[in-house]
C-alpha positions as CSV (number, residue, x, y, z in Angstrom):
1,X,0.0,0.0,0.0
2,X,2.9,2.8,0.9
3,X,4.1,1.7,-2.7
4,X,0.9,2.7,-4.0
5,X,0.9,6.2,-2.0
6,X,4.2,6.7,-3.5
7,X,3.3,6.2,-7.1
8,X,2.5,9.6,-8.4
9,X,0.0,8.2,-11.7
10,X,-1.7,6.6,-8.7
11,X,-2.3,9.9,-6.8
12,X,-3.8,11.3,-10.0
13,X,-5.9,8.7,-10.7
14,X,-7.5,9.1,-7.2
15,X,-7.5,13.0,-7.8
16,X,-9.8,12.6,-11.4
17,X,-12.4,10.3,-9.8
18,X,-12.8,12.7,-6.4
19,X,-13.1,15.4,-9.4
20,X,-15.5,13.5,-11.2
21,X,-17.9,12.6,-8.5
22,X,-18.2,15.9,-7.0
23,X,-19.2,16.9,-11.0
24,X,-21.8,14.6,-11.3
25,X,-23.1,15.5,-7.1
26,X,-23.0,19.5,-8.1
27,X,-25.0,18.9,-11.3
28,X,-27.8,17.1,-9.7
29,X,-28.1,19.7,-7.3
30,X,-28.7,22.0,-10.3
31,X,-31.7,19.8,-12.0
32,X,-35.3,21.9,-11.4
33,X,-37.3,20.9,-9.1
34,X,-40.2,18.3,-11.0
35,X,-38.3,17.1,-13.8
36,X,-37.7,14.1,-14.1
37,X,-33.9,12.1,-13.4
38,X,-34.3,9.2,-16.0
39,X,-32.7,9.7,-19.1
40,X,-33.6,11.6,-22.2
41,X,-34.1,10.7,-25.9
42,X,-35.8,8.3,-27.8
43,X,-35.2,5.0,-27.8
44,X,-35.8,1.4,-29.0
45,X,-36.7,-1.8,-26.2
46,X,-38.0,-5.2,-26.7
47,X,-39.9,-6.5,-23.9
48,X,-40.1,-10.3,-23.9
49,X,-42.6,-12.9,-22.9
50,X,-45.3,-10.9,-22.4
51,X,-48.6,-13.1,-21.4
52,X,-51.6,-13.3,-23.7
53,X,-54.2,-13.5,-22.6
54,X,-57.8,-14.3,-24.4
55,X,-61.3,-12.8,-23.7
56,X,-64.3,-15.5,-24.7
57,X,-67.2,-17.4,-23.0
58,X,-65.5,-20.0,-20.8
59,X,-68.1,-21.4,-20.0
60,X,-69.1,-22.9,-23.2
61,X,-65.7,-22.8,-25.5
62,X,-62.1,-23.9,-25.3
63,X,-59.5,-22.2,-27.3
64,X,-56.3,-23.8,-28.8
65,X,-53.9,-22.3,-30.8
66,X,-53.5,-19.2,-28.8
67,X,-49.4,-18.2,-28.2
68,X,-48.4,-18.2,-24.3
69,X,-46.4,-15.0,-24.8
70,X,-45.2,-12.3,-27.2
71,X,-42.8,-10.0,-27.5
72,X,-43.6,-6.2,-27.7
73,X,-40.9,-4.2,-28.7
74,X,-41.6,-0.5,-27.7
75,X,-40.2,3.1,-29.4
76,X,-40.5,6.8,-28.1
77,X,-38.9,8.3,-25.2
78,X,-36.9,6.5,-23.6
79,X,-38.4,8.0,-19.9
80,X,-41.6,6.6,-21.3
81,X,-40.6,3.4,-21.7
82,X,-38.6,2.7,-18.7
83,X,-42.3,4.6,-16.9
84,X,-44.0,1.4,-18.8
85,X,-41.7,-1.1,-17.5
86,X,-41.9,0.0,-14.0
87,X,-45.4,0.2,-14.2
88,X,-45.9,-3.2,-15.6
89,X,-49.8,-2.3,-16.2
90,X,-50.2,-3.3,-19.9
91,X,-51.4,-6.5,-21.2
92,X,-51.5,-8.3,-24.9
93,X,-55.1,-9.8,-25.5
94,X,-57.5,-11.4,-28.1
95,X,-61.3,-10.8,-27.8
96,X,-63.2,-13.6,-29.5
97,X,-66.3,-12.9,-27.2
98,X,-69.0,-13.5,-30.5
99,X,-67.4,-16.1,-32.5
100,X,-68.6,-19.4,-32.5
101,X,-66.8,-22.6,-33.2
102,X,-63.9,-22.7,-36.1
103,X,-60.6,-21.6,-37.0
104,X,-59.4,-17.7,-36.9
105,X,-56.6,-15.7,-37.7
106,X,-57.2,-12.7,-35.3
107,X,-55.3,-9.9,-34.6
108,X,-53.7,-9.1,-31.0
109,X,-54.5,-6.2,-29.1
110,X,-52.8,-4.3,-26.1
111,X,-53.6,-1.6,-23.7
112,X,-51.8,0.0,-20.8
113,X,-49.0,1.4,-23.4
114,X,-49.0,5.1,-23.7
115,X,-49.9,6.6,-27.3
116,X,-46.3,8.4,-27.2
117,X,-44.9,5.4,-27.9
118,X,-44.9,3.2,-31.1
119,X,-45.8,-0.5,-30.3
120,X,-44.9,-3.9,-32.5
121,X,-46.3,-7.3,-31.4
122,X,-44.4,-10.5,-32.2
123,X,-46.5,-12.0,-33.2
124,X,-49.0,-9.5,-34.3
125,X,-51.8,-12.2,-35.5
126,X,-52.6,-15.9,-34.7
127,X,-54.6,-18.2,-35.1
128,X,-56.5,-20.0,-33.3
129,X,-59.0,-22.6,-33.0
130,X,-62.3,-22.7,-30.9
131,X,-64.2,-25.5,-30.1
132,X,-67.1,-26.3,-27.7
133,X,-66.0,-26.9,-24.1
134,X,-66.6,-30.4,-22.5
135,X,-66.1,-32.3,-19.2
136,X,-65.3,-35.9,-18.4
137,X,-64.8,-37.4,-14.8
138,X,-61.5,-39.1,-14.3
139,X,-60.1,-41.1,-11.4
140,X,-57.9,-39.6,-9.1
141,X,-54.6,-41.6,-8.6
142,X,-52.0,-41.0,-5.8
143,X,-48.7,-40.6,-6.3
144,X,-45.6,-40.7,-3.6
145,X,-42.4,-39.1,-3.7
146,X,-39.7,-39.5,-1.3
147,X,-41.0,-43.0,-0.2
148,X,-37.8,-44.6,1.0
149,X,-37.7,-41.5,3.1
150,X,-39.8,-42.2,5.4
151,X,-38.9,-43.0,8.6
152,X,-37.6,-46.6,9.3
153,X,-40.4,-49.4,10.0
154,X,-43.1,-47.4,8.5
155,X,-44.9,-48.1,5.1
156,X,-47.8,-46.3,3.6
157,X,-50.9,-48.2,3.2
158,X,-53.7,-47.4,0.3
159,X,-54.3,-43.7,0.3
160,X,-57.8,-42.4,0.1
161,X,-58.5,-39.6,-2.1
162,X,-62.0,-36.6,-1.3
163,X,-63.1,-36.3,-4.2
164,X,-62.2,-39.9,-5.5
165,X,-63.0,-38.3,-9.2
166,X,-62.5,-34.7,-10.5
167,X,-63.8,-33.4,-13.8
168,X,-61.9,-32.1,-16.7
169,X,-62.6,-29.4,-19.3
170,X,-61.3,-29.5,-22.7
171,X,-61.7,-30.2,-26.5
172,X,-63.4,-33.7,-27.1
173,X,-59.7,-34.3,-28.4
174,X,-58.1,-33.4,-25.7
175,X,-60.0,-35.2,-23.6
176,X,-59.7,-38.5,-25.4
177,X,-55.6,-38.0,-24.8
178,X,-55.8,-37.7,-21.3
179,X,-54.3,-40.9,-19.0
180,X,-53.3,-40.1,-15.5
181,X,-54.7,-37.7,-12.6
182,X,-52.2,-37.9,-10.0
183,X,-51.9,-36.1,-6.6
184,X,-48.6,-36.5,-5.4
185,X,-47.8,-36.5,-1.8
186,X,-44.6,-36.0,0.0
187,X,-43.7,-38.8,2.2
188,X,-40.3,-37.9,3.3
189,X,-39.8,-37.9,7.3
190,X,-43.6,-39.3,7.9
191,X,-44.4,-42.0,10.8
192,X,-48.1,-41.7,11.2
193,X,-51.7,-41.1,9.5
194,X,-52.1,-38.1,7.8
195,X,-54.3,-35.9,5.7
196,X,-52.9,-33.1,2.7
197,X,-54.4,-31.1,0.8
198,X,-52.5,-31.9,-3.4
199,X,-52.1,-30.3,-6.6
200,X,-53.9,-32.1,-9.4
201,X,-51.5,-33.2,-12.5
202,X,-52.7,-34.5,-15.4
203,X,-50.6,-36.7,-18.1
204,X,-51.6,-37.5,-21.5
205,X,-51.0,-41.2,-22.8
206,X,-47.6,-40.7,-23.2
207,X,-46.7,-39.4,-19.6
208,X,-46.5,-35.6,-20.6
209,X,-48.5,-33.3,-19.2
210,X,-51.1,-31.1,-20.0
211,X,-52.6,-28.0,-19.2
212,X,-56.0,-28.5,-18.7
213,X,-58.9,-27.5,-16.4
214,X,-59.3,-29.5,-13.4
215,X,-62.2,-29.3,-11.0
216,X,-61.8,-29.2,-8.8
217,X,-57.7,-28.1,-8.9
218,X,-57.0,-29.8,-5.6
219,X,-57.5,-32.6,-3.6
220,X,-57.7,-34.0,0.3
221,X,-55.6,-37.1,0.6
222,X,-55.7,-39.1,3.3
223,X,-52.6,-41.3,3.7
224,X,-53.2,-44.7,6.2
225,X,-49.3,-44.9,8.0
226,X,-48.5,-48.4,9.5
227,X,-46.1,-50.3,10.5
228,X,-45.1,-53.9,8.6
229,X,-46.2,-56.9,11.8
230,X,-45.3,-60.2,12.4
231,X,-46.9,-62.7,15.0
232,X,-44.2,-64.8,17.0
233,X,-44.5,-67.2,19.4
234,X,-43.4,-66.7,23.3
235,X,-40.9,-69.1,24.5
236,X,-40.4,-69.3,28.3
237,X,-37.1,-69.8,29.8
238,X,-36.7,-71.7,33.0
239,X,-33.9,-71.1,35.6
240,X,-33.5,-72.3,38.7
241,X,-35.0,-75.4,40.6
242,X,-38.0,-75.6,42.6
243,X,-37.9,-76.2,46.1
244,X,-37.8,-79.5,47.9
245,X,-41.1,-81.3,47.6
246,X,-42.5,-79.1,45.0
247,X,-43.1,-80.9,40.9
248,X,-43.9,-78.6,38.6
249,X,-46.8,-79.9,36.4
250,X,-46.6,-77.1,34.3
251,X,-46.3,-73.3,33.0
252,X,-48.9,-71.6,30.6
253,X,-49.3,-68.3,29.2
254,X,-51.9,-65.9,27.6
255,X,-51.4,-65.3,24.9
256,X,-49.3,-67.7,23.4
257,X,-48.3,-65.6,20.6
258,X,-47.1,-61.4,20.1
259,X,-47.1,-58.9,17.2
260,X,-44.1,-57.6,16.9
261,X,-44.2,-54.0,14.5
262,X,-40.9,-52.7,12.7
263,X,-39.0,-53.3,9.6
264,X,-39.8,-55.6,7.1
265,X,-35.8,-57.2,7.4
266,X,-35.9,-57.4,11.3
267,X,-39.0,-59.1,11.3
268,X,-37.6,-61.5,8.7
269,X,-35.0,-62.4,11.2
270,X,-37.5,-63.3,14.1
271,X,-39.0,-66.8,14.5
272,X,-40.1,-66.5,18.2
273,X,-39.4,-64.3,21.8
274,X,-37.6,-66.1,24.6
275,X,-36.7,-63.3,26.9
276,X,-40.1,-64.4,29.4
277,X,-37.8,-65.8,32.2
278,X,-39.8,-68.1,35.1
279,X,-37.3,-68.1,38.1
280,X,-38.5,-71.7,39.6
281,X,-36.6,-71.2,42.8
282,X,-39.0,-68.0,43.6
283,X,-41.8,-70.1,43.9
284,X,-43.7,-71.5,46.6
285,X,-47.0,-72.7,45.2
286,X,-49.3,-72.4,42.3
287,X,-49.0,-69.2,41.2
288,X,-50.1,-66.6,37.9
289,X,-48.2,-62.8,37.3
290,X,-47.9,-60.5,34.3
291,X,-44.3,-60.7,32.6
292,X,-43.0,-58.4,30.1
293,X,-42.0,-58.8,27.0
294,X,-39.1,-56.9,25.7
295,X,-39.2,-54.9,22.3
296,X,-36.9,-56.8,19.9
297,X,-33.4,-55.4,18.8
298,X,-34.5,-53.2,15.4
299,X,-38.0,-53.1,16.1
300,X,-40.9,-50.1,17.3
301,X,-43.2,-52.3,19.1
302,X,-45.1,-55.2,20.4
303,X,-48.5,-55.7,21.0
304,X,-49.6,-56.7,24.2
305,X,-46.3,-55.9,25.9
306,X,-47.4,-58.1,28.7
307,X,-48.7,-61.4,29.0
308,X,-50.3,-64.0,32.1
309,X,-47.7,-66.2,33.2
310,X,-49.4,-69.2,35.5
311,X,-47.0,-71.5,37.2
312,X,-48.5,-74.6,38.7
313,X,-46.9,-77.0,41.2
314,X,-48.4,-79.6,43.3
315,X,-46.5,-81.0,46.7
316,X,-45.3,-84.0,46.1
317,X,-46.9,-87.2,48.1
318,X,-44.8,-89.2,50.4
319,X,-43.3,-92.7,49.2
320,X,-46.3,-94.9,50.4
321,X,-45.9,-98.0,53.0
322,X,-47.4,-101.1,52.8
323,X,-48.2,-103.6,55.7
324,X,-49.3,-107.1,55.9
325,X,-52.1,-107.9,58.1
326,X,-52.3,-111.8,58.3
327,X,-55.7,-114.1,60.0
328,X,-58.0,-111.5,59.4
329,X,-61.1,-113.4,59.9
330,X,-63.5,-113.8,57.5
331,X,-66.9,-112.8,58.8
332,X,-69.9,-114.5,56.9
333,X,-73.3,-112.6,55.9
334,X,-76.3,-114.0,54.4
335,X,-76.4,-117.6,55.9
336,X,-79.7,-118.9,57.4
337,X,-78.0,-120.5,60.5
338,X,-81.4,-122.3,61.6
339,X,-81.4,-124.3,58.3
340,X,-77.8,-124.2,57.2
341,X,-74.2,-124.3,58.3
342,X,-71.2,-123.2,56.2
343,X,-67.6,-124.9,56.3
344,X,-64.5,-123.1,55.1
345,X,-62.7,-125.1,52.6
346,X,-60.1,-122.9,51.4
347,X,-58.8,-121.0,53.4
348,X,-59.7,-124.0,55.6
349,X,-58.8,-121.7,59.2
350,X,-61.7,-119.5,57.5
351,X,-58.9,-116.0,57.8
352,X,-57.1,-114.4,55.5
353,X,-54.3,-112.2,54.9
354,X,-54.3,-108.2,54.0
355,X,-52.1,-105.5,52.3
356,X,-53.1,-102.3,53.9
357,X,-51.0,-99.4,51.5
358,X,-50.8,-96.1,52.6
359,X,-49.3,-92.4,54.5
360,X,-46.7,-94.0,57.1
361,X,-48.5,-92.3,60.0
362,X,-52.1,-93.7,58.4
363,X,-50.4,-97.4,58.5
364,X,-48.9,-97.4,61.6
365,X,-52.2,-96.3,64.0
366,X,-54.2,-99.1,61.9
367,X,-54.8,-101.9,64.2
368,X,-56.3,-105.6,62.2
369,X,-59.6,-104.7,63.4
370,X,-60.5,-101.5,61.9
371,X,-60.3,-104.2,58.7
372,X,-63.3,-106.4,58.1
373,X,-63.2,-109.1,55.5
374,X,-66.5,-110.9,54.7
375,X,-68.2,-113.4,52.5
376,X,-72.1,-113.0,51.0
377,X,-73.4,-116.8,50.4
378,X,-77.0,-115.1,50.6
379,X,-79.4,-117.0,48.2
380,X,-76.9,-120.2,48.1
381,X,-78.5,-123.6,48.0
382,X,-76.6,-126.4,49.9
383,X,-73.2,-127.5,48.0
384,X,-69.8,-125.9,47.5
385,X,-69.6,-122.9,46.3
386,X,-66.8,-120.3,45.0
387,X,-67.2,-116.7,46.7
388,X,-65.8,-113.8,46.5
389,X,-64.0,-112.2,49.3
390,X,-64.9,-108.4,50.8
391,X,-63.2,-106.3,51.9
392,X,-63.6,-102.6,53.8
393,X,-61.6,-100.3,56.0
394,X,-60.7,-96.7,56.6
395,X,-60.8,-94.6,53.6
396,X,-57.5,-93.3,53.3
397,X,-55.6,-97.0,53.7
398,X,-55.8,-99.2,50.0
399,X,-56.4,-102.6,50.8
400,X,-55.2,-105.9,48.8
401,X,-56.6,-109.5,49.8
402,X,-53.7,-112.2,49.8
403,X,-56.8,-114.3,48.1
404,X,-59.8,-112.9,46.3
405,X,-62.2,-116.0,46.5
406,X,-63.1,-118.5,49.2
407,X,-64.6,-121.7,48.6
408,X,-67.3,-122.6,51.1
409,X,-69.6,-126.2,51.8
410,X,-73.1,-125.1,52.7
411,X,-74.8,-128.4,54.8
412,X,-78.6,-128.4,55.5
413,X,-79.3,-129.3,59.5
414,X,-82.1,-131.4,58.7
């Protein structure tokens, strides 16, 4: 920079533009009051892309043909023209309002221009083509964008569409070329239900759009948001070891089975759930409590996220002891001892022996004659006779007779 300062060109330069500027302040100054700053002379501009736009009954034609834009290439003052651009209150328009259906070459008009200035259109004329306006109901189709976008485990489901149809105005031709309505819907970041309001789009056969009247223009869609599910069975996992004369005869659940909600590749890698855990040394007797279930690694969620565990034990039943009770007499019932008298022929002593199973404590208080063993020869004529052996005695003892039958003579007195 001190270079600089020392460069005498350098100094000069600086000098011409301070001189310079304070020309161009001091002569601004000097301008009369009301006239105008911009710049004077005439001038030539071409203003480009100007909309047409067409005047006709709407209601009952469709006109084709008709240029987007023109350009409008302006002459005259230049302060006039740069007023007209900064204004931007003119317009280029057609007014067919009175012709009917056909083909015309008509002439573009303009307004908002001042007359100062000397105005060319580009194109000047067209032609265009009117023809009777029609309608035809078309299905409304939803389209997604940014679907791998949403967020992870979530899918979209079927969309619904209010209205399901829309109607479209045009030409019977253009009508017939029409294949799509879409509203497309933005699902990018989305993890539940929702309802938009979307643009309708219409294609032509060939996937191109077109610029037609829709009606209406837009749509409510209503997009279902779920997550991909998967039922899998519970498996329980036993640690532990009951305690000492407890058997466990089993261990239920309800339910049996979970849905399990996340991605479609975790719940590929799923079969079943094992982390319910039944610590056996915790319990004490039959018992039913709610265990969780843990959300799988990957996955959103599970559905219940509890379930009824019932554990059920029984005490187990002391080793039972048996004891032989031997010449048990055998007590006989039925016998008409005026008119007969029986003999014992086998056992010949008329007593048996008896297996009395049962508790320990049970066996050991039992004494021979809480037992009774007894024969029934009741309706027996006189002869020998095979018959069975009874047997009773308390009700928590089992009894087993060394020998089922007894064989028996029957003798008349007389």
């Amino acid at each position: 920079m001190d270079k600089l300062m020392d460069n005498h060109w350098f100094l000069r330069g600086i000098a011409l533009l301070l001189a310079l500027m304070l020309y161009m302040v001091a002569n601004l100054d000097k301008q009369p009051q009301g006239t105008s700053a911009l710049p004077l002379g005439d001038a030539v501009e071409t203003i480009q892309d100007v909309k047409v736009e067409a005047y006709y009954d709407q209601d009952k034609y469709v006109v084709t043909g008709l240029p987007q834009s023109v350009d409008i290439t302006l002459e005259g003052s230049n302060t006039s023209i740069l007023q007209t651009k900064m204004k931007e209150q003119f317009e280029v328009f057609t007014n067919l309002h009175g012709y009917e259906s056909g083909t015309y070459e008509v002439a573009l008009q303009y307004n908002g221009i001042p007359d100062s200035l000397k105005v060319k259109l580009q194109p000047a004329k067209v032609r265009v083509t009117i023809e009777p306006k029609k309608t035809k109901a078309f299905p409304v189709e939803v389209g997604y964008l940014n679907k791998n976008q949403m967020k992870s485990g979530y899918v979209a489901e079927k969309a619904t569409v209010k209205p399901s149809f829309i109607e479209i105005a045009g030409t019977e031709a253009q009508l017939e070329q029409v294949g799509a309505v879409r509203a497309y819907i933005d699902l990018k970041g989305v993890n539940e239900t929702f309802t938009k309001e979307a643009k309708i789009v219409i294609y032509d056969k060939s996937g191109n759009t077109l610029n037609l009247q829709a009606n209406p223009s837009v749509v409510n869609v209503t997009v279902p948001v779920a997550t991909p599910e998967k039922t899998l069975p519970i498996k329980i996992t036993q640690k532990g070891e009951l305690q000492k004369g407890l058997t466990l005869k089993n261990i239920t659940m309800d339910p049996t089975e979970i849905k399990v909600y996340g991605p479609k590749e975790v719940l590929d890698s799923l079969e079943a759930l094992e982390d319910v855990v039944v610590d056996l040394s915790q319990i004490t007797d039959t018992v039913t409590f709610d265990a969780a279930v843990a959300v799988p690694k990957g996955a959103i969620s599970i559905a219940p996220a509890k379930v009824k565990v019932t554990v059920n034990v029984q005490a187990d039943k002391p080793e039972p002891e048996q004891r032989t009770l031997d010449d048990i007499p055998i007590k006989v019932t039925g016998l008409d001892e005026d008119a007969y008298e029986l003999n014992f022929l086998d056992p010949s002593n008329g007593k048996v022996s008896v297996d009395a199973i049962g508790e320990s404590e049970s066996i050991e208080k039992l004494d021979p004659s809480d037992v009774q063993v007894s024969v029934n020869v009741e309706n027996l004529e006189p002869g020998t006779h095979d018959v069975a052996v009874q047997i009773s005695g308390p009700d928590n003892i089992t009894f087993e007779l060394k020998q089922k039958n007894a064989k028996v003579e029957i003798v008349d007195k007389s």
